[in-house]
N, C-alpha and C positions, 0 to 999 in steps of 0.2 A: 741430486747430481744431474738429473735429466733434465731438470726446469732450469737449472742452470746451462746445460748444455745447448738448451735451446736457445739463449741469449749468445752463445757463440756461433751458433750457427745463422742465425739475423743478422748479426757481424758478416758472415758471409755472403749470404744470398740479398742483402738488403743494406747495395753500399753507398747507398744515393740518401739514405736518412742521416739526420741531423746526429745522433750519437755514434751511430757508426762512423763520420766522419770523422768525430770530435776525439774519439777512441783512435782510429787509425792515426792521426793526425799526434796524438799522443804518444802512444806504443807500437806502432808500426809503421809509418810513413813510408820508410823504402821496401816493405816485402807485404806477406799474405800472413791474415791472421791464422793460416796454417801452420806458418813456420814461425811465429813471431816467438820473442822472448822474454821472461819478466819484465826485465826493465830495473832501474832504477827506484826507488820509493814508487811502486805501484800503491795503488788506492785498494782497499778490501773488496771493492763492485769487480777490480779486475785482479785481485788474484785467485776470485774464487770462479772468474770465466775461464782464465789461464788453467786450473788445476780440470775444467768441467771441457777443455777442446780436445783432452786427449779421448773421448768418444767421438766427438765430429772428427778427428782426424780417424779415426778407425774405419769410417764407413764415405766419407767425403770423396768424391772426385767432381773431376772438373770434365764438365761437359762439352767437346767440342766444336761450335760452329765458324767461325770464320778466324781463329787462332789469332785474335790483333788485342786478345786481353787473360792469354796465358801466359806467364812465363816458361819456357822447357824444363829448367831445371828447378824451379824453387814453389810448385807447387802439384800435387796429386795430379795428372791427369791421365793416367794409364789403364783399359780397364783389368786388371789384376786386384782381386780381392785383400791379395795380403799386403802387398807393397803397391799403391800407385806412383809412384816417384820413379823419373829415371835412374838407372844403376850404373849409364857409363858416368865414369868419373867428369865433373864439370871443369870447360877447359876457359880459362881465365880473359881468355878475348873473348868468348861467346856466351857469355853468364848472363846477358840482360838478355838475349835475345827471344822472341816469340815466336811461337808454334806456327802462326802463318810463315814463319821464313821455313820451314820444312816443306811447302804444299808447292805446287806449279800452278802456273795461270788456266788450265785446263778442272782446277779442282779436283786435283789427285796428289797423292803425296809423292813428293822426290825422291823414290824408290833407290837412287843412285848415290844423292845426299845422305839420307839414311843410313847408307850402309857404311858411308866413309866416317858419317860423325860416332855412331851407337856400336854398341853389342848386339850380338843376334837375338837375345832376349827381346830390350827394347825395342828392335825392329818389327819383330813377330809381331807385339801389343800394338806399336805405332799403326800398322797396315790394316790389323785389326776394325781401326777406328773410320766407319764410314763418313766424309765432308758431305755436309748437306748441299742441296744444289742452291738451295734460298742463301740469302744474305740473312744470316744469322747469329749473333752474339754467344761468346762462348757463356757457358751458365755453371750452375751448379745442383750436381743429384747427388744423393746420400741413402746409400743400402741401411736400414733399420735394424740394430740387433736384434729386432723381436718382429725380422720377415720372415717367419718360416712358416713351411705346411703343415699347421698343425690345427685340431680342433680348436673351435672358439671361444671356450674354456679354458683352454692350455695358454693361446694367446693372451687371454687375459691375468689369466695369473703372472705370466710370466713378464707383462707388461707392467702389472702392480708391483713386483719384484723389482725391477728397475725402478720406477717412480718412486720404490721408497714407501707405497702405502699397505702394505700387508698388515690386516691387523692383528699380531703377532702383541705378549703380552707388553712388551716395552713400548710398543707404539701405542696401543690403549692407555701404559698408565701417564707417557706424556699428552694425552688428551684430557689428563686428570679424573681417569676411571680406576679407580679403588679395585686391582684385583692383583693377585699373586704373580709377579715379574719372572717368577723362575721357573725352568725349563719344564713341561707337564711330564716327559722322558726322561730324564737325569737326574730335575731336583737341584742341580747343584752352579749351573750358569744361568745369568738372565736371556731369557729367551727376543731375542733376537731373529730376525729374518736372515743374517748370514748363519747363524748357531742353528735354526732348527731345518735348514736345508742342510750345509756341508759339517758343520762343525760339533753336531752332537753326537756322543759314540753312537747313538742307532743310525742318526743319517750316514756316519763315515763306515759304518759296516755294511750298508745299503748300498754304497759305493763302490766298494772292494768288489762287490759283485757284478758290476758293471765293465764295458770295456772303454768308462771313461773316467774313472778315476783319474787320473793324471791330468785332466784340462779343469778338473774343479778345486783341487788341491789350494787352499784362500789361508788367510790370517782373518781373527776377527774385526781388522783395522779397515778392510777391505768394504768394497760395497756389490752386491748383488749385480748392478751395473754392469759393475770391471770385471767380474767372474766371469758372466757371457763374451763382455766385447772379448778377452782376451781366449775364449775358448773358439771365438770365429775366426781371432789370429790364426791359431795353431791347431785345431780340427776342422775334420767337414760339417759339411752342413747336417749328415746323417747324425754322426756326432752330437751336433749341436741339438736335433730335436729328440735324441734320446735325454740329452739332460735336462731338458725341459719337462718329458712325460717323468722323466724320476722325481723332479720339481714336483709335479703335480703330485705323485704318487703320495709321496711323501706328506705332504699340507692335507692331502685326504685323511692319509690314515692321522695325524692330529689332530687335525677334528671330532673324526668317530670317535678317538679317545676323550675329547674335552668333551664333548656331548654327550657321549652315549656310552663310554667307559666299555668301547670294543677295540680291542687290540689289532694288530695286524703285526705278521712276521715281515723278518726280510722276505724273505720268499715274497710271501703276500705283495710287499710294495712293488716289487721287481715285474713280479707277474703279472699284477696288476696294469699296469702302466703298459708292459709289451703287449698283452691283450688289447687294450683298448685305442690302442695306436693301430695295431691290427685289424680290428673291425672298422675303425673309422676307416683307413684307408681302401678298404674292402668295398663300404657303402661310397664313398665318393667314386669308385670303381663302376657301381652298377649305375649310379645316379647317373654319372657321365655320358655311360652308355643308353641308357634310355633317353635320355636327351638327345645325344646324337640320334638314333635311331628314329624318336620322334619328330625332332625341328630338323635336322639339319642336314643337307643336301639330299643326293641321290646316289644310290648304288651304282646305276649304269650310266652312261653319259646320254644325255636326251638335246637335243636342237634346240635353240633358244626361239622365241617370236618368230612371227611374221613382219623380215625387216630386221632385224637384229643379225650380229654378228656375234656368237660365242668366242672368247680367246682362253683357251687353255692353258696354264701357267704353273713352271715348277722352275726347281733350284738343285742340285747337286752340288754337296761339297766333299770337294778329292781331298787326296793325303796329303797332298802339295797344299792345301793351305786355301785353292785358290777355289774357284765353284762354276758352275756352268750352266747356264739358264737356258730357257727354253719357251717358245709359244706358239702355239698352233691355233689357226683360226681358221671356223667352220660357221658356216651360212646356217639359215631354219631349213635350209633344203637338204642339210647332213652335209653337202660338198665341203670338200677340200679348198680352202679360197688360198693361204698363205701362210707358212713357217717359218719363225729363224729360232737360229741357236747360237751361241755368244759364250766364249769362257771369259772369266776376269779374276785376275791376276790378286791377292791380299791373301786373307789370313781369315776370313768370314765364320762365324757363327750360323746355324743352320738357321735362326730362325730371322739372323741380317739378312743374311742368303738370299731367304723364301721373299722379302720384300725386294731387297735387289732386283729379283726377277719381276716383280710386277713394275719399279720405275723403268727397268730397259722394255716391258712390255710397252707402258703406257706413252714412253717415247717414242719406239717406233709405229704405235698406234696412231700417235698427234701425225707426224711427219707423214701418216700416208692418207692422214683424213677421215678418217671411219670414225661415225657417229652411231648412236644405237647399240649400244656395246654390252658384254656381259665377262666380266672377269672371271673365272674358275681359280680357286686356287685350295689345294689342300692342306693349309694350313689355317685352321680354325684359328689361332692367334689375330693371326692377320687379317682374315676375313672380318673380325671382329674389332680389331683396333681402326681398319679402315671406316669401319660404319658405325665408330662409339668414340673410346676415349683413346687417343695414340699409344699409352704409353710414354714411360720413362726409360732416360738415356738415349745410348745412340740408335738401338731399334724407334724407340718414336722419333728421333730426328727424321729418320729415311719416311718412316711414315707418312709423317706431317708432307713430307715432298711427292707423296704419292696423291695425297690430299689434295695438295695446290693443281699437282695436273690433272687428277680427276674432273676438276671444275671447267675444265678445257676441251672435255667432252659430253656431249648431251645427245639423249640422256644415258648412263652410265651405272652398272651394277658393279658392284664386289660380291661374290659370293663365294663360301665354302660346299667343294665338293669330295668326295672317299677319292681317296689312292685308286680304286678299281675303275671312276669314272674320268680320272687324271691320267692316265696312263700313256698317253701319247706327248704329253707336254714333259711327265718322269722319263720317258724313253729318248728325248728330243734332250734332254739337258744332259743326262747323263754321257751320250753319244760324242756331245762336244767336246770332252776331254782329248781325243784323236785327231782335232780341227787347229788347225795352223790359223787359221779364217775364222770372220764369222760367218755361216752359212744361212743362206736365203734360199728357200722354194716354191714355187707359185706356181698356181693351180696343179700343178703333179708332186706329186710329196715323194720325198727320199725313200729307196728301197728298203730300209731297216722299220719305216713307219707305215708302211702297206698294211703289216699284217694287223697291227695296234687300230688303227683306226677300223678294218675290216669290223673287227672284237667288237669295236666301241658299238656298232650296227647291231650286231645279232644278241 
């Protein structure tokens, strides 16, 4: 199912090749192979695509850059996990129309438009969605049933689970290995990769003891696959990496039994699993931390070069939806040179947010000429995706556009610093929630920032 899913997905991402066109041009001319439909005497290459796109539709959305190759209503572009598609009803004059006709000439969306054509649902999502500043083609990302935080073990199993290669006894004896097909726990069904996860009385009593029984409840007709996509539907993600560690639990203790003819109880599996999810998360705890501790910034705030200007940078996001940025910039002499702070108006994610605030930094940074720069910002994400790989969706879009104007100063740092040595750039963004304005101060900083920067000194 998953090799197959991946030829629909090339369908998607890759519509400028020869079969993809040949395909469209066949079974879908007027829409997206998202929403396409059998068809008429389809050929067997495409009804086993058609039966393999309801995983790419599970996790597909459409990327948006310059909206002149989305349609609004007839294909994912929302970011909402469980439903990308819009929910207001499609109104029959406006059915062709494309997501650029939602945006204004300023590249923001028509907050006003918005709210006369959509539900407040749809709106929220819409606003959500940052326009990049570049000229950019809308694209296509895809969340992977098997992205979750989990050991590298677990990922893999659960990745063979999908693909279908578990070698479970039915899979060995269709490679033509001579050995007993039936369950090593029951005896009585052939063993299978959906039978010896959900469907054997020990795995379903394994089960009952869990608080997810209900998202793994399958037929044997089912495939491992659709078990997950469809528990990403309808659980969380918490959800979903518990059924993963009981996955694993479970394939352990089969083993020690075909091998080593050592039993394990339910208990055993159950406990098993929450333990070892426990510790793992435990060690990537202190791992993290000693990393930061070791590489990565400074506790207190410290003056950049001789010749260099530091710029301080953070993000606040309010209840309203909207967030408020902030940047403070200080000389190698410790002085005070210049501040603003800027609320903006959407529906932001904290860590859209935290780069929001470095493209309005690095804007008003171009506009006033300062070279020799040093970015502060506390969000290790970012720091990282600006001096490595951007990221997927619309956080790397905004990225990529911090990228292009980095190149526009020389020479120019990113770097991650603590909350304790950020603190006047968190106190600056937070403040502008109260600002009608955006506020500007030079050389004498606002009386709320006196005390913060004094701190940063001693």
């Amino acid at each position: 199912m998953a090799m197959i899913a991946k030829q629909g997905w090339r369908l998607l991402t890759e519509a400028n090749k020869l079969v993809s066109a040949v395909m469209k041009a066949r079974y879908y001319s007027d829409s997206s192979v998202l929403n396409v439909k059998l068809g008429s005497n389809p050929s067997y290459v495409w009804r086993g695509i058609y039966q393999a796109l309801e995983v790419v539709r599970a996790g597909a959305r459409r990327k948006i850059g310059d909206g002149e190759d989305t349609m609004v209503w007839k294909v994912p572009w929302l970011p909402d996990d469980s439903h990308g598609f819009i929910a207001t009803d499609e109104y029959p004059q406006l059915k062709n129309i494309k997501v650029s006709s939602l945006m204004s000439a300023d590249k923001s969306w028509d907050v006003d438009l918005l709210n006369d054509l959509f539900c407040d649902r749809d709106v929220d999502l819409i606003t959500r969605i940052p326009i990049p500043l570049r000229d950019t083609r809308d694209s296509c990302s895809v969340e992977e049933v098997m992205a979750l935080q989990l050991p590298n073990k677990i990922s893999n199993l659960v990745w063979r689970l999908c693909k279908g290669c578990l070698p479970t006894a039915m899979a060995l004896a269709s490679k033509h290995v001579d050995i007993d097909v039936r369950c090593p726990w029951c005896h009585s069904e052939i063993e299978t990769d959906v039978h010896i996860m959900f469907l054997c009385d020990f795995a379903r009593t394994v089960w009952l003891t869990t608080r997810v029984n209900h998202l793994v409840q399958c037929t044997m007709n089912e495939s491992p696959c659709q078990i997950f996509t469809r528990a990403f539907e309808n659980g969380t993600r918490e959800q979903c990496v518990e059924i993963a560690m009981i996955c694993w639990s479970l394939w352990n203790r089969r083993n020690r039994w075909v091998w080593e003819r050592i039993n394990g109880s339910v208990f055993g599996v159950r406990h098993s699993a929450i333990n070892f999810l426990a510790e793992w998360k435990e060690a990537q705890v202190r791992d993290e931390d000693r990393r930061l501790r070791g590489e990565l910034g400074r506790r207190v705030w410290c003056p950049p070069k001789e010749g260099w200007v530091k710029i301080n940078i953070d993000a606040a996001v309010f209840l309203d939806g909207s967030i408020g940025v902030g940047a403070v910039i200080r000389d190698s002499q410790t002085k005070f040179v210049i501040a603003r702070g800027r609320k903006i108006a959407g529906a932001w994610r904290p860590r859209e947010a935290e780069a929001m605030a470095l493209i309005e930094a690095l804007s008003w940074v171009m506009a006033k000429g300062y070279n020799h720069c040093v970015f502060d910002t506390d969000s290790y994400e970012l720091a990282t995706a600006c001096n490595g790989r951007p990221g997927e969706a619309y956080f790397g879009n905004i990225v990529m556009d911090c990228i292009h104007m980095l190149k526009h100063i020389c020479p120019v740092l990113v770097d991650f610093a603590y909350r304790s040595s950020n603190s006047a750039a968190h106190v600056l963004a937070r403040a502008v929630y109260s600002m009608s304005d955006t506020g500007e101060w030079v050389v004498t900083p606002p009386k709320f920032l006196t005390h913060v920067l004094d701190l940063d000194l001693n």
